[in-house]
C-alpha positions as CSV (number, residue, x, y, z in Angstrom):
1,X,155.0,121.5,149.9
2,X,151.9,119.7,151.6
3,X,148.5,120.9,150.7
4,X,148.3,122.2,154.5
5,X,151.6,123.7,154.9
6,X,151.1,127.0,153.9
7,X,148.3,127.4,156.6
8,X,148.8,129.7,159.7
9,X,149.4,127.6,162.9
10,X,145.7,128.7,164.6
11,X,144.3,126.6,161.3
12,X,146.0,123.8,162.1
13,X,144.4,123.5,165.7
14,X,141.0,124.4,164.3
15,X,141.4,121.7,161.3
16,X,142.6,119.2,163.7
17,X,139.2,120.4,166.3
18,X,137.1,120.5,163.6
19,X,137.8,117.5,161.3
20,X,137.1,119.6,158.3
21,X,140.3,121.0,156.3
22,X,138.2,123.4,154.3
23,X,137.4,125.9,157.1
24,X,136.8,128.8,154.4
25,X,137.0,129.1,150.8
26,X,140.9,130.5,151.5
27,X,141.7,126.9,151.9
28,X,140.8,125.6,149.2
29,X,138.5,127.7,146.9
30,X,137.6,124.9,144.2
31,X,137.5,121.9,146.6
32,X,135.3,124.3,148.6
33,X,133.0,124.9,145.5
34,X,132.8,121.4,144.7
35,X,132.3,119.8,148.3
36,X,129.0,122.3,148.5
37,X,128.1,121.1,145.4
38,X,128.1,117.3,146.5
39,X,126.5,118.0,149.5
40,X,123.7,119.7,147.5
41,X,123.6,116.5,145.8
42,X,123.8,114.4,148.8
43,X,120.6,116.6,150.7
44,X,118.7,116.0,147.7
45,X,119.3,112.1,147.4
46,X,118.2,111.8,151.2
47,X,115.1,114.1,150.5
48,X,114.2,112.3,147.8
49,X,114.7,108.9,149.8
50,X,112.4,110.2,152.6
51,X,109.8,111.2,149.8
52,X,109.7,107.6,148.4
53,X,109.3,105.8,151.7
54,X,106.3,107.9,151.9
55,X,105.3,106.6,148.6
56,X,105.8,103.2,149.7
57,X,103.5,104.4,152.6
58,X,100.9,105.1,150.5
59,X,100.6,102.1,148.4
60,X,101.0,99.9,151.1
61,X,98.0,101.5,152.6
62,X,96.3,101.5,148.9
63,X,97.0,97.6,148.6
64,X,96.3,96.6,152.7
65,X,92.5,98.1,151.4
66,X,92.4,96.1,148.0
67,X,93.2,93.4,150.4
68,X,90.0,93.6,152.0
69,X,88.0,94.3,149.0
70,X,89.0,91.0,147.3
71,X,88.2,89.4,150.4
72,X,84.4,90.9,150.2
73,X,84.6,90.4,146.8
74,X,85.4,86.3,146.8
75,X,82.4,86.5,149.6
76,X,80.0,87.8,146.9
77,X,80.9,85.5,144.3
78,X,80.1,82.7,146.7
79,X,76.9,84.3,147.6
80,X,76.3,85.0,144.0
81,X,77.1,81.1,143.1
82,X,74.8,80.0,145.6
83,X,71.8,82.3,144.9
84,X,72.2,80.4,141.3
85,X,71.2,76.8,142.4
86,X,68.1,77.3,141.7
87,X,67.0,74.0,141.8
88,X,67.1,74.8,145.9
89,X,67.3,78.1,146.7
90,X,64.1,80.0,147.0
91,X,63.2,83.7,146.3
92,X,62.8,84.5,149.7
93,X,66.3,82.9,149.8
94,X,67.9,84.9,147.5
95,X,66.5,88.1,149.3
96,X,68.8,86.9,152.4
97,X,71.2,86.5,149.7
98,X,70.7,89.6,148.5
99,X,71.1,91.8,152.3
100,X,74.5,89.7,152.6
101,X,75.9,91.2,149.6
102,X,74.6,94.5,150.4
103,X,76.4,94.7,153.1
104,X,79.2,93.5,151.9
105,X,78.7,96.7,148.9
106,X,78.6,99.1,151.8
107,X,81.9,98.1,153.0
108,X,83.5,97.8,149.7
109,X,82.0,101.2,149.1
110,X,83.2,102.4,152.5
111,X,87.2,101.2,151.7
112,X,86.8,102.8,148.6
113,X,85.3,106.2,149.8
114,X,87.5,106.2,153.0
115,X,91.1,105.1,152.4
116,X,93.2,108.3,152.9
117,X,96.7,109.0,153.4
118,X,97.2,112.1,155.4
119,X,93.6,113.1,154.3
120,X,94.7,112.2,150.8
121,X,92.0,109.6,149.2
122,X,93.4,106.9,147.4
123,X,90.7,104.7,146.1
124,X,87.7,106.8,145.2
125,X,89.7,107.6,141.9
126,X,89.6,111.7,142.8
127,X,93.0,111.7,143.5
128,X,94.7,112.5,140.3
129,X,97.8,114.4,141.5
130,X,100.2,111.7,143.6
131,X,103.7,112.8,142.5
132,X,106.6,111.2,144.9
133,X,109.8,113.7,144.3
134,X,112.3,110.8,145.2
135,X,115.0,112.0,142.9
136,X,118.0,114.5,143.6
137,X,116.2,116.7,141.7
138,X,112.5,116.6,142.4
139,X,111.8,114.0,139.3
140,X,110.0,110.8,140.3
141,X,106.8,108.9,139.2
142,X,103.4,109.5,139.5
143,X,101.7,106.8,141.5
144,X,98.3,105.8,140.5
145,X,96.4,103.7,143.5
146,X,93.2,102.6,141.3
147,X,89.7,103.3,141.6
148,X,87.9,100.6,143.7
149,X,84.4,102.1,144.1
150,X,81.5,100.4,143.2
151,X,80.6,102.2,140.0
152,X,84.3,101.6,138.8
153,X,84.1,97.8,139.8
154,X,80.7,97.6,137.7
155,X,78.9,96.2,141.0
156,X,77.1,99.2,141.9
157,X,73.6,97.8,141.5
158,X,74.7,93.8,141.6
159,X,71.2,92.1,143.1
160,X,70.8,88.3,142.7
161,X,66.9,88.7,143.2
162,X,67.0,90.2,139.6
163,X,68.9,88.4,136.6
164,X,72.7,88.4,137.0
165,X,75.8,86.9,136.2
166,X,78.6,85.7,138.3
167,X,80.9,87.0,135.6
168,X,80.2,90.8,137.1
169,X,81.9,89.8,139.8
170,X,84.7,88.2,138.5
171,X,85.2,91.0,136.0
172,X,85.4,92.7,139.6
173,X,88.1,90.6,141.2
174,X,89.8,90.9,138.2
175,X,89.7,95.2,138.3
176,X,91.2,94.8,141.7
177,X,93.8,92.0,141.1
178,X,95.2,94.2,138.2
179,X,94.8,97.1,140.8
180,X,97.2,95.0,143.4
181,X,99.6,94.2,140.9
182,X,100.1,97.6,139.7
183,X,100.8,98.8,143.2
184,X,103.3,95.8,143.7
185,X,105.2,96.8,140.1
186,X,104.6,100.8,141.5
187,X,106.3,99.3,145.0
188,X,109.4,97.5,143.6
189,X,110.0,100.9,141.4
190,X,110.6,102.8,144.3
191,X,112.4,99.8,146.2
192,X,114.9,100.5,143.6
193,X,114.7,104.6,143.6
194,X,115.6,103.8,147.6
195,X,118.6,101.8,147.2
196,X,120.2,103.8,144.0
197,X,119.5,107.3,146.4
198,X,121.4,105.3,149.9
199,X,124.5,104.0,147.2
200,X,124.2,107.5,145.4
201,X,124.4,109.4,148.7
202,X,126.7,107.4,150.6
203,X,129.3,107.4,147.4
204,X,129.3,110.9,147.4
205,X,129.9,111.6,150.9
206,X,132.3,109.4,150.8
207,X,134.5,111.6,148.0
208,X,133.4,114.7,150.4
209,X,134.9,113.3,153.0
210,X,138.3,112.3,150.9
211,X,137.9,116.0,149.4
212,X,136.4,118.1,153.2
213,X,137.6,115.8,156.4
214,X,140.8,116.7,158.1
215,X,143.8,113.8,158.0
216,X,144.5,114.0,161.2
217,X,147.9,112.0,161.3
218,X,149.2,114.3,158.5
219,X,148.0,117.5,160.4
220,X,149.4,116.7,163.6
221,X,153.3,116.2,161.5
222,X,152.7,118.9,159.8
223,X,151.9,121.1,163.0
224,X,155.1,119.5,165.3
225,X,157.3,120.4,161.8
226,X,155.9,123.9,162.1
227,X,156.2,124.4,166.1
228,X,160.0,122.5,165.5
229,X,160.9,125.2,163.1
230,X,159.0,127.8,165.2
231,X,161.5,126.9,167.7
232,X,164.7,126.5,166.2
233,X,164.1,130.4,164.5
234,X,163.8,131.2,168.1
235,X,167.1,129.7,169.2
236,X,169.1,130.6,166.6
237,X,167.7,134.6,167.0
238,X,168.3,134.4,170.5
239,X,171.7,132.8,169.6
240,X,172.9,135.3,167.5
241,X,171.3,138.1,170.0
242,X,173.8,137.2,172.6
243,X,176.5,136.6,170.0
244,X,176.1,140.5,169.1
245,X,175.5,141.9,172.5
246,X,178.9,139.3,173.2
247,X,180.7,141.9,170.4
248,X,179.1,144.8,171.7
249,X,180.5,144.4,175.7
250,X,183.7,143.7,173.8
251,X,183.9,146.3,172.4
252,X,183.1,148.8,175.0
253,X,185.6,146.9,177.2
């Protein structure tokens, strides 16, 4: 007998309408129990796929800001190389120098002390807490954006008017190149969280589709075997009806 042939006639109609075999748990208790079960699994693979597009949200905002920090940071360093040819450059030269790279601090500063992510700071280094749930389960990493402000990049009170060395800034660059690359590494992690969820999530709806859908061509045979049968009970009880009322007018004849 067919897995669907024990059904009532009004189930096959509504499986056939429907698509879905598994209408309660009557039909099937343990392939119900186990199809729930995958989708479960299947909700929490595309939860956790949103979560870590987010994630990749958020550090490509992080690294589009370190972007523009090494940019103000290559500036200074040319400033700073400039201001050390002494053999030309003047005091009062170096003072002009100087206002260039403060300005250039302020908007370092401002990156730092401004790049959010749905009011979330990411580069001020108070953001401590930046779990992405991108697993089934709610298990994923902890991304960590870097601390870009001045005080962290060790150019908080950088003034070539006084006695400095170029090598602050580089040490600088190199903070926020390390910075970038971490983000990048951070980045291809959850690349390959995305595409494990999508193959996780569309294998198992495929075997809940094997186990839940509806096979249509075997429904429909199974519900013209049912309505033929249906129909032949009928003829033969109206056949043997008439046979006996036949007998009976016989008999009274």
């Amino acid at each position: 007998m067919s897995a669907i042939s024990g059904i009532s006639g009004s189930s096959y109609y509504s499986q056939i309408a429907s698509g879905s075999k598994l209408q309660s748990a009557a039909d099937g208790p343990s392939e119900l129990a186990i199809v729930q079960k995958e989708k479960e699994q299947i909700n929490g693979y595309n939860a956790g796929q949103r979560n870590a597009e987010d994630g990749k949200s958020v550090l490509n905002v992080a690294d589009g800001a370190m972007s523009g920090i090494a940019d103000s940071l290559q500036r200074m360093r040319e400033l700073a190389i400039q201001a050390s040819n002494t053999a030309v450059v003047t005091d009062d030269d170096r003072k002009a120098i100087q206002e260039e790279i403060n300005q250039l601090k302020q908007g370092i500063s401002d990156i730092a002390n401004n790049t959010e992510f749905n009011t979330k700071k990411l580069l001020d280094g108070s953001n401590t807490d930046m779990h992405i749930a991108a697993g089934p389960d709610g298990s994923g990493p902890d991304l960590d954006t870097g601390n870009a402000t001045l005080k962290a990049l060790g150019i908080e009170d950088f003034d070539v008017t006084k006695k400095f060395s170029v090598d602050t800034i580089d040490n600088a660059l190199k903070q926020v190149n390390s910075n970038r690359s971490s983000i990048g590494a951070q980045s291809n992690a959850l690349d390959y969280t995305m595409g494990y969820n999508s193959q996780a999530a569309y294998n198992l709806t495929e075997a809940t589709s094997r186990m839940e859908d509806t096979d249509i061509e075997k429904a429909v045979s199974e519900l013209n075997k049912r309505n033929i049968l249906q129909t032949y009970r009928f003829i033969m009880q109206k056949k043997q009806q008439d046979e006996e009322r036949q007998k009976l007018s016989m008999f009274y004849m």
